[in-house]
C-alpha positions in Angstrom: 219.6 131.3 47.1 218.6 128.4 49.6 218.1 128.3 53.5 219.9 125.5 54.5 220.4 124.3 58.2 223.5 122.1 58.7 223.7 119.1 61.4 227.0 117.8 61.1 229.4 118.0 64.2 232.0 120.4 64.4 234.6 121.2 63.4 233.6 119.3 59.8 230.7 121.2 59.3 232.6 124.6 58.6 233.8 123.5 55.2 230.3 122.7 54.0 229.0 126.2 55.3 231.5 128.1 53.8 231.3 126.2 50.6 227.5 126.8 50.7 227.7 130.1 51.3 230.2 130.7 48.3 227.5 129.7 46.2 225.0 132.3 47.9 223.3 130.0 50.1 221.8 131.1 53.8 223.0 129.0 56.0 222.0 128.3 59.8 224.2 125.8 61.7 222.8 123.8 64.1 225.2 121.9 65.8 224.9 118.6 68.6 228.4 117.2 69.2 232.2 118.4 68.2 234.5 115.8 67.0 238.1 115.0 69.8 240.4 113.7 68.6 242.4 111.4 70.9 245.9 111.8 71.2 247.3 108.8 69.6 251.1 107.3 69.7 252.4 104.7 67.7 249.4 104.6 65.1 251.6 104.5 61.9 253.8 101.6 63.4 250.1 99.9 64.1 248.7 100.5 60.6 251.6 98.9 59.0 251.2 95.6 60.2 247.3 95.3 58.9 246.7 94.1 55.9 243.3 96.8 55.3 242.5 99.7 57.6 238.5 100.8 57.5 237.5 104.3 58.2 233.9 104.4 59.0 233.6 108.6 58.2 234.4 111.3 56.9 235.8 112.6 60.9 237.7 109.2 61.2 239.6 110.0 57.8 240.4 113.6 59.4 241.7 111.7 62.6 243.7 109.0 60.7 245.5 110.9 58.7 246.7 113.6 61.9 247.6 110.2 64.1 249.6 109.4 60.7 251.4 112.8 60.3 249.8 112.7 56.7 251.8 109.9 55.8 250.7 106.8 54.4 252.8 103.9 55.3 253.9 101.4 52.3 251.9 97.8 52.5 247.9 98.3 54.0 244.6 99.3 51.5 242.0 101.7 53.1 238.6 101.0 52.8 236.2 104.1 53.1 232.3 104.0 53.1 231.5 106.6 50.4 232.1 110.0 48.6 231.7 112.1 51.7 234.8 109.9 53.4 236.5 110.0 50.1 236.4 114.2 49.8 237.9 114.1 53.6 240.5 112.1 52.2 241.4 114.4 49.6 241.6 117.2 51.9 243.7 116.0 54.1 246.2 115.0 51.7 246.9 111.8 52.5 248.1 110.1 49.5 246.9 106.3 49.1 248.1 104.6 46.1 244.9 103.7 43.7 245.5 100.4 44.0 245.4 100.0 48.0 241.9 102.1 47.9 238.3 100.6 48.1 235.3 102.4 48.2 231.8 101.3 47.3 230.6 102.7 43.9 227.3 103.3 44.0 224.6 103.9 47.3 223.9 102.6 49.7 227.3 104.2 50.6 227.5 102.0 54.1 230.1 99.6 55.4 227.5 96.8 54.2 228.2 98.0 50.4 231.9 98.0 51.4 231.4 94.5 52.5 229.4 93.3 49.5 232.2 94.0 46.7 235.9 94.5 46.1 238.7 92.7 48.8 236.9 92.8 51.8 234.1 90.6 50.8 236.5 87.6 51.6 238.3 89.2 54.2 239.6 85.4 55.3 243.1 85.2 56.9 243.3 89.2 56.9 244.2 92.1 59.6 241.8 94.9 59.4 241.9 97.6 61.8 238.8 99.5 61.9 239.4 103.1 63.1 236.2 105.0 64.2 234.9 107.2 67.1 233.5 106.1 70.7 230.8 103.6 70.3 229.3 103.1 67.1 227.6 99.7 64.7 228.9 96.4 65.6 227.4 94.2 63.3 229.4 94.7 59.7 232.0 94.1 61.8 230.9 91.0 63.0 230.3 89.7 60.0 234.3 90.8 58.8 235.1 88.3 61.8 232.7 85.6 60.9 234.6 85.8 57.4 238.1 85.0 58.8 239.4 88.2 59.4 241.2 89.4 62.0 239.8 92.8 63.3 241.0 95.2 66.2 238.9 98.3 66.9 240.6 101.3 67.6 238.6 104.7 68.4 240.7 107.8 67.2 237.6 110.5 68.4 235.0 111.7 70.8 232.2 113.1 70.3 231.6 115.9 73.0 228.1 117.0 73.2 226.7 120.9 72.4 223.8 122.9 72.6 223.1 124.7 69.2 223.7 129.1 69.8 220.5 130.8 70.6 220.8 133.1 67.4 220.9 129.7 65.3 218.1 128.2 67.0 216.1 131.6 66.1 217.3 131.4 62.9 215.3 128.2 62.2 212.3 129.2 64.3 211.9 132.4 62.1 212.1 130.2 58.5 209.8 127.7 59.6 207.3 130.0 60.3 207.5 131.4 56.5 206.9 129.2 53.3 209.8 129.7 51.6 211.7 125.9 51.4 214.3 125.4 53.7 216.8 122.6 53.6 218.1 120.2 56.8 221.3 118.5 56.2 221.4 115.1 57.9 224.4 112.9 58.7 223.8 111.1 61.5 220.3 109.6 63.2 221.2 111.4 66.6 221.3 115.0 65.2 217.8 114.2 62.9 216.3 113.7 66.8 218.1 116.4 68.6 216.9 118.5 66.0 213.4 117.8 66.1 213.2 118.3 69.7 214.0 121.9 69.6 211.5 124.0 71.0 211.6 126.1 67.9 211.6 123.2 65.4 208.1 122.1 66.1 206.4 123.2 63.0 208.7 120.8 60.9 206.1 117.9 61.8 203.0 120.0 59.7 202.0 118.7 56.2 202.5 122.4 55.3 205.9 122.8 57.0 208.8 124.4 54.2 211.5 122.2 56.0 212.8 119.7 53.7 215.1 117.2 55.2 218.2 115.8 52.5 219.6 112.6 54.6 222.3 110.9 53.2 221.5 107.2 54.8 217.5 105.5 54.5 218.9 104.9 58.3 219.1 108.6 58.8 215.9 108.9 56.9 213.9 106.6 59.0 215.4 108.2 62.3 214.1 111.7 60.6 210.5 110.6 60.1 210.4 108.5 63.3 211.7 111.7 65.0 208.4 113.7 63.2 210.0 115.3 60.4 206.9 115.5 57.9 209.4 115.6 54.8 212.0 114.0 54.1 214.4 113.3 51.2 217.2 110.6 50.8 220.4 112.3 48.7 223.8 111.0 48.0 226.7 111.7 50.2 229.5 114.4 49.9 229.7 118.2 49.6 228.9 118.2 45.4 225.4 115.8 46.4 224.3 118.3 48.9 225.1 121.5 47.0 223.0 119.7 43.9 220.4 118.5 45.8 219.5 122.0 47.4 220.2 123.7 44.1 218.0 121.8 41.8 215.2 121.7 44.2 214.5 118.2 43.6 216.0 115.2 45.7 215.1 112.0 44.9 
């Protein structure tokens, strides 16, 4: 059995707790920001006159496929970023024939390795619509534009902000002060620095700290040690990479 301490926004970050704690895992979630999802009319109608729609996350798969009723209309590809968007996927139930699906196979799972291979690495003369949350990277999607495409932005989520529950927060305090390893989950830059300004995270910055920090992104993992986090390890994406990486006790 592992301590873990999970990051990712709510509501997503249920499933990987429960799943975690299936396998006998203690788990302490630490959560920053719930996902919103907008209310959206006449998405499905808007998707089919694209020729690819990009979801930049797992959460923007979960929105997608609500806005579409779990429907996929016939004509548009998807393009998804890597294994943790293609699980969401899964789950949901949307059903994207094989051939309209594009996902990068190997890290760095990022919308540059999307752009490096497969249809839209000459993207010229097509209509992407690039379905995300409030705010977000710019510059992949810049360079989709300065191939050709045509590319409309359409932001299906919020992100609301939240302050982690005290007996969480205690949680953490209380397994940094001991030596047995404990495991931090990180998805995104801004919860690697939210975390490591809590009052009772300051012990992750010692040499001799047990906190071990699995991020899926070397742009999460340099946020994570420019945030003070003394250890950190870069995994794969999606729920099967985490669960591995804590139970082997090796990351690489």
């Amino acid at each position: 059995m592992a301590r873990v301490v999970l990051t990712q926004p709510l509501p997503r970050v249920e499933a990987l707790e429960r799943a975690l704690a299936r396998r006998g895992h203690e788990v302490a979630r630490l959560t920053f920001t719930r996902i919103q999802a907008r209310p959206m009319v006449g998405l499905a109608a808007q998707v089919a006159e694209v020729d690819w729609v990009v979801a930049v996350s797992p959460a923007a798969v979960e929105a997608l496929a609500s806005a579409l009723s779990h429907v996929w209309p016939p004509g548009p590809g998807l393009a998804l970023v890597g294994p943790g968007s293609l699980l969401a996927l899964e789950q949901t139930g949307l059903r994207v024939p094989a051939d309209r699906l594009t996902f990068p196979a190997a890290a760095p799972f990022d919308a540059g390795a999307m752009l490096a291979a497969g249809p839209l690495a000459r993207p010229a003369g097509c209509a992407v619509l690039v379905v995300r949350g409030e705010g977000g990277r710019d510059d992949w999607i810049d360079v989709l534009r300065a191939r050709g495409a045509q590319v409309e932005v359409l932001s299906l989520y919020d992100r609301q902000p939240l302050v982690p529950e005290p007996e969480a927060r205690a949680r953490l305090g209380q397994w940094l002060a001991g030596s047995a390893p404990v495991y931090c989950v990180l998805t995104q830059s801004s919860a690697a620095i939210a975390l490591a300004a809590l009052p009772e995270a300051a012990r992750l910055r010692e040499p001799a700290s047990p906190l071990v920090a699995l991020a899926i992104h070397t742009r999460i993992a340099e946020a994570a040690r420019t945030a003070g986090f003394h250890r950190v390890r870069l995994i794969d994406p999606g729920e099967n990479a985490i669960a591995a990486a804590i139970e082997c006790g090796v990351v690489t």
